[in-house]
N, C-alpha and C positions, 0 to 999 in steps of 0.2 A: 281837475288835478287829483282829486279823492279815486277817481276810479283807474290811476296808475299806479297806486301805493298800497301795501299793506298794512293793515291793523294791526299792531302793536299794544297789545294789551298787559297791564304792570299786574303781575299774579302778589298778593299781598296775601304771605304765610301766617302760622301760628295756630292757629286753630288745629282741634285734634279727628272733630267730627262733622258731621254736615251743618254748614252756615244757613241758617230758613229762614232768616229774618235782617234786613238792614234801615239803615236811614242816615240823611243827610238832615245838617241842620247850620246856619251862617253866625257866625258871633259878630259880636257889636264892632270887631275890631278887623273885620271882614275874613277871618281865618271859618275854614271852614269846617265841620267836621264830619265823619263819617262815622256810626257806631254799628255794629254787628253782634246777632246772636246766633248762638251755637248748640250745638247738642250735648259739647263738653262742657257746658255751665258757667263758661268764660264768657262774656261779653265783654268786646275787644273796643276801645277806643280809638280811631287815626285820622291823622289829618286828610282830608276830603280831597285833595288835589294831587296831594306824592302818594296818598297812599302810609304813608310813615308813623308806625307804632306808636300811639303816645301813651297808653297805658291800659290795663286789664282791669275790670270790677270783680273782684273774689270775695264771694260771700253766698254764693245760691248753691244749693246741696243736690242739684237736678238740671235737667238740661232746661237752656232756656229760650224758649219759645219766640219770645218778640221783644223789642227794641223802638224805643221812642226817643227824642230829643224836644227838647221844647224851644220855642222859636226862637230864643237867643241860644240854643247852648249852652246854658250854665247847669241845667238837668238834664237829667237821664232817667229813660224808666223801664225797668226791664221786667219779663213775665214766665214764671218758670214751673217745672215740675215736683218741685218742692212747695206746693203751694202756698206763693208767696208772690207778691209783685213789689220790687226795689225801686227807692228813689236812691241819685246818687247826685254826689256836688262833680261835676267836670272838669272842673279846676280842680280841686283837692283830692280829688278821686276818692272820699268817703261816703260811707250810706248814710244818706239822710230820714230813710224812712222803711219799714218795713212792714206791709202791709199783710196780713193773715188771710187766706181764700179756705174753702172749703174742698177745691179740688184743684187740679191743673190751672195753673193758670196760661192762656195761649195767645191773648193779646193785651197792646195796652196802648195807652192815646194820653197822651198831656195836653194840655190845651196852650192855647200860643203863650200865655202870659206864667204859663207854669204854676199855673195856682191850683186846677182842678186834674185826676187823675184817671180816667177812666177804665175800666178791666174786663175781657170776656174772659168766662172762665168754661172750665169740661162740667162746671155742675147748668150748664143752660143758661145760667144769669150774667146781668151785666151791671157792675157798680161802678158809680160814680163817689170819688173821694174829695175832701177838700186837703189838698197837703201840706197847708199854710198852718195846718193846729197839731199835725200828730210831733212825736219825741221820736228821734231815734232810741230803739230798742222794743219800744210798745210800739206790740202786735196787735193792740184791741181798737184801733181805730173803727169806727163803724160809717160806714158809707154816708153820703148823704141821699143820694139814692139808688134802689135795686129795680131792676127793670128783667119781667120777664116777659117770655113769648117764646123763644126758638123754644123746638121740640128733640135738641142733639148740641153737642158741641159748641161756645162762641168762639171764632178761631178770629175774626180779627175785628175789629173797631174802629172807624174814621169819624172824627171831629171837621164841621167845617169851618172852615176861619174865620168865619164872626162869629162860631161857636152858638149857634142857635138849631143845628142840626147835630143829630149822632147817626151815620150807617154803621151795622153793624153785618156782618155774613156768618153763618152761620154750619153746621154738617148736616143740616136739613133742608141745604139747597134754595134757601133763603137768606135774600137781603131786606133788613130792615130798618126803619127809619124811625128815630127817637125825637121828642124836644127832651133835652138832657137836663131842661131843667123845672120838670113837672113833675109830679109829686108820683108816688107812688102806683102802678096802676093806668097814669093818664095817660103815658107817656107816647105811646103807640100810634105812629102817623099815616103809614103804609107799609104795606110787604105787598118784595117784589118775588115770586116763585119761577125757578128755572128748571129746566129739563137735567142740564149738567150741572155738578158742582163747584160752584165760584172758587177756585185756591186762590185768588189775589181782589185787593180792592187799593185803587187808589183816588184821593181826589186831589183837584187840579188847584197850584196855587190862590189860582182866583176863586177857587169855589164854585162855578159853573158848572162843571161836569167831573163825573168819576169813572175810571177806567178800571174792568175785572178783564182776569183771563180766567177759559171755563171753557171745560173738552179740549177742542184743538181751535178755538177762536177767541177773540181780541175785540169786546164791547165795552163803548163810548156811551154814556148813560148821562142825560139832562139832571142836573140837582133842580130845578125850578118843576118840569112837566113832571119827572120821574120817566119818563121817555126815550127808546136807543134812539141814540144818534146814525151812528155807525158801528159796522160789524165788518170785521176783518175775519177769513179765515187762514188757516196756515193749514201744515200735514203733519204734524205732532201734536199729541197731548200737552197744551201748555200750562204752567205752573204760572208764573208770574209777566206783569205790564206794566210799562210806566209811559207816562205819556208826555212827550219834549213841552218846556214849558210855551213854548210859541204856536202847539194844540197841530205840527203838521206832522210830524211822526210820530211812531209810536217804537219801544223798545220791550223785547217781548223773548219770551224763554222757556223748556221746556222738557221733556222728558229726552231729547236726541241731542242732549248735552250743547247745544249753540243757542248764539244769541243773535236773534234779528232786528233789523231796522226796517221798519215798514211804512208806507207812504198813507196816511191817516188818509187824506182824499180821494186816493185813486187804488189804495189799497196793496199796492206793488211792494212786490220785496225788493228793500233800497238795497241793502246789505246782508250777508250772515257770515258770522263769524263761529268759528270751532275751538274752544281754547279748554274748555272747563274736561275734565276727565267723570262726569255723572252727569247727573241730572240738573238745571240750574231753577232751584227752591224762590230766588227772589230778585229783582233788578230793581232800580231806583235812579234816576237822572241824578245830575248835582243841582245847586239853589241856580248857579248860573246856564247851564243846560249844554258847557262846553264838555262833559265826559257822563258816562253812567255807572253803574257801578252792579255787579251781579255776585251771588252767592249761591254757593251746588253743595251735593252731595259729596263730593270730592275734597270740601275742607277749606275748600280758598275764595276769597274774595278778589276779582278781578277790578279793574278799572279801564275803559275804552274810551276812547275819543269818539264824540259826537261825528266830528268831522276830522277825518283821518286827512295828516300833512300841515293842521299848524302845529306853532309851538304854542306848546301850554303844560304847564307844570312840571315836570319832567320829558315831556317829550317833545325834541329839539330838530326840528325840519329842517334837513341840509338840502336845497337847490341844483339840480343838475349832479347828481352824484351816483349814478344807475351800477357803476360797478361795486358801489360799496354794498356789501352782505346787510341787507334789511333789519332789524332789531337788536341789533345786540350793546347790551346797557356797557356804558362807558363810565369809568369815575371823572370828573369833572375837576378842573382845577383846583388844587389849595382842600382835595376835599380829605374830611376826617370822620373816622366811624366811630364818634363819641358813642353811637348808640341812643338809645329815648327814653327819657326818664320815666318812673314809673309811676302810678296814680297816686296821690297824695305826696308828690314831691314837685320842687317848682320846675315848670316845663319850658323849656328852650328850644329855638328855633335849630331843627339840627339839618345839615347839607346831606343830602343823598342820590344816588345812583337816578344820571341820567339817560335817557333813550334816546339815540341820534336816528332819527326816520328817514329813508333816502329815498327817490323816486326810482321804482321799480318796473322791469318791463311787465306790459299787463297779463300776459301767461300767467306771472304769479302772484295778481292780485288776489286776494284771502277771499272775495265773496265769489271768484270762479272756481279755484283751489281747492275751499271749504275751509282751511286751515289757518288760526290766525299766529302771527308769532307772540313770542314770549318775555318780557323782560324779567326779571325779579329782583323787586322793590326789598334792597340789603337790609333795610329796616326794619322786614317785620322778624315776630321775635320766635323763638322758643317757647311751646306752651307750658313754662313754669313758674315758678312765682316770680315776682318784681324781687327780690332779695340776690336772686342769681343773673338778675341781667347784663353785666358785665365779661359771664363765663359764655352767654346766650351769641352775646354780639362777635367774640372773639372767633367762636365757633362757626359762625351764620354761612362764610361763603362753602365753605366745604359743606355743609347742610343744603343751598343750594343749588351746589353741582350734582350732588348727590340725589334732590328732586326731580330735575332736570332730565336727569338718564333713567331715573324711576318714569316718568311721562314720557318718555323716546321709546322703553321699551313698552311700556302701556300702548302707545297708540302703532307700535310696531306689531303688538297682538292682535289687538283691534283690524288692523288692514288683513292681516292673515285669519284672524275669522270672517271678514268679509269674502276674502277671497274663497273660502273653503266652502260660503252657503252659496256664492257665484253655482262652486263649482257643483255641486250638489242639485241645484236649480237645475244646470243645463243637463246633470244625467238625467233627471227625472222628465224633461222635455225630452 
């Protein structure tokens, strides 16, 4: 069925500048969440499935680098160029904690139970926090431990879920392996050295294996041997990986602004889709593995369906319906654009803009096409403060038609420079 339909991918606005960091995380009450970081210093809260603005963390003086949630949800922890790494409440949208760095800070890792904090920073080190003792306000918290070795940059940090390993990646082309909870100095397990260097590290719910993209390939790496598994290549420089939790695909992105689905076994490209207007900095599955979720240069966060044609969250599979025009978001019965509250105010279940998917002749399927369509998710906001959200929501649809035509003539450019190095090519043959 998947290979007669189009991808339909929900563009989730607000953001001012390139999004380079996300994550998914499930609350106890199975809501789920999605948080994002940005280059604008916002890091963006929304619900994991619509998509749907639930509130902004304002308080980092720089742009911010990375983005954690801790395994219920109830924390957030962000890592910025104000050298600074935030804890935040979820629920109340306030800072719980603000921790002092020495330089940049570009990653950050909570541990499942939200008690410990981890940080790679631009000054080469990597601290571990306990965030059960600091005070909001005081900045003098002091690590419980400092771990060094890279020789450049810590850019990202993964925790494994029994929390008895730390990989860290590093701008020295190196992944390394911690026990995060030896003292000073000990800590140091293995380093792994690459030819290219690693932009993404993920590892796998289970802990089993971790997935980097690095040059134009997609490696699958053992936590147990320290060993590749498997190596996918692609034809672009790729930025970011995540790997479906059932370990057969892999989702994968990169400097030629699309997003690929690739067959982790056989290595085949399942899908690719073209939505993002730059580069796309990060992708991430949801906790269920029914959508994923990607972040470009371009400002926006997307969301796709795993498996294009069911229904799931907004997007509503109508049967036998090939003359109906592909993607285009409908308002839903009885629906009302309350808008979403803002962080530290009580947050409500709000109705928003569905996408009716309809079976398409396969000429215009998006992975021959290259093009995937568009909805946009009414919800997201205006990047200004939570105080003007009311003026945000009023305003939203004319902001999004106005998007819309801003991306029509964008990729109306795009084709006509293509066309013009076509043409250029063949004088020169």
């Amino acid at each position: 069925m998947a290979s007669s339909l189009r991808q339909v991918s929900l563009m989730c606005s607000g953001h001012t500048r390139p999004v380079v960091d996300l994550a998914f995380a499930e609350r106890e009450n199975e809501q789920v969440l999605l948080i994002s970081a940005c280059k604008d210093g916002k890091p963006m809260l929304r619900d994991g499935v619509t998509g749907d603005w639930i509130g902004t963390f304002e308080g980092h003086k720089g742009a911010v680098w990375s983005v954690c949630l801790d395994g219920s949800g109830k924390l957030a922890a962000t890592g910025s160029a104000d050298f600074t790494a935030k804890l935040w409440d979820t629920a109340e949208g306030t800072e719980r904690l603000s921790l002092a760095h020495m330089h940049i800070v570009r990653a950050v890792e909570l541990s499942p139970d939200g008690a410990y904090l981890t940080t790679g920073s631009a000054d080469k080190k990597i601290r571990r926090f306990d965030v059960t003792t600091g005070t909001c306000g005081d900045e003098t918290t002091e690590p419980l431990q400092m771990f060094e070795g890279h020789t450049a940059p810590v850019k990202y940090v993964r925790l494994l879920p029994d929390g008895k390993r730390l990989l860290s990646v590093g701008d020295d082309r190196t992944v390394r392996v911690w026990d995060p909870v030896a003292g000073e100095g000990g800590g140091l397990i293995k380093t792994l050295e690459f030819t290219d260097q690693p932009h993404s590290i993920e590892i796998t719910p289970t802990g089993d294996r971790f997935v980097m993209a690095l040059g134009k390939k997609v490696q699958v790496w053992s936590t147990h041997s320290y060993e590749m598994i498997k190596e996918l290549t692609l034809t672009c420089p790729l930025y970011a990986a995540s790997l479906h939790r059932d370990g057969r695909f892999v989702a994968c992105g990169g400097e030629d602004f699309r997003l690929y689905k690739m067959d982790l076994e056989t290595g085949a490209e399942l899908e690719s889709f073209k939505g993002h207007f730059g580069p796309v900095h990060c992708c991430a599955f949801s906790p269920d593995g029914q959508l994923y979720a990607s972040g470009s240069e371009d400002g926006t966060v997307r969301l796709w369906q795993t498996v294009v044609g069911t229904t799931y969250g907004l997007w509503k599979f109508v049967e036998g319906s090939a003359a109906t025009p592909p993607a285009q978001p409908v308002q839903p019965e009885g629906h009302t654009d309350d808008g979403a509250a803002p962080l530290g105010a009580s947050v409500t279940t709000t109705t928003t803009t569905t996408t009716t998917i309809s079976t398409t002749d396969s000429t215009t399927n998006s992975s021959e096409s290259g093009d995937a369509a568009t909805a946009v998710n009414s919800n997201s906001p205006e990047p200004k403060s939570c105080e003007t959200i009311e003026t945000q929501r009023q305003s939203q649809p004319e902001q999004n038609d106005e998007m819309l035509q801003q991306q029509q003539q964008q990729q109306q450019r795009e084709q006509q420079e293509q066309q013009q190095q076509q043409q250029q090519q063949q004088q020169q043959q």
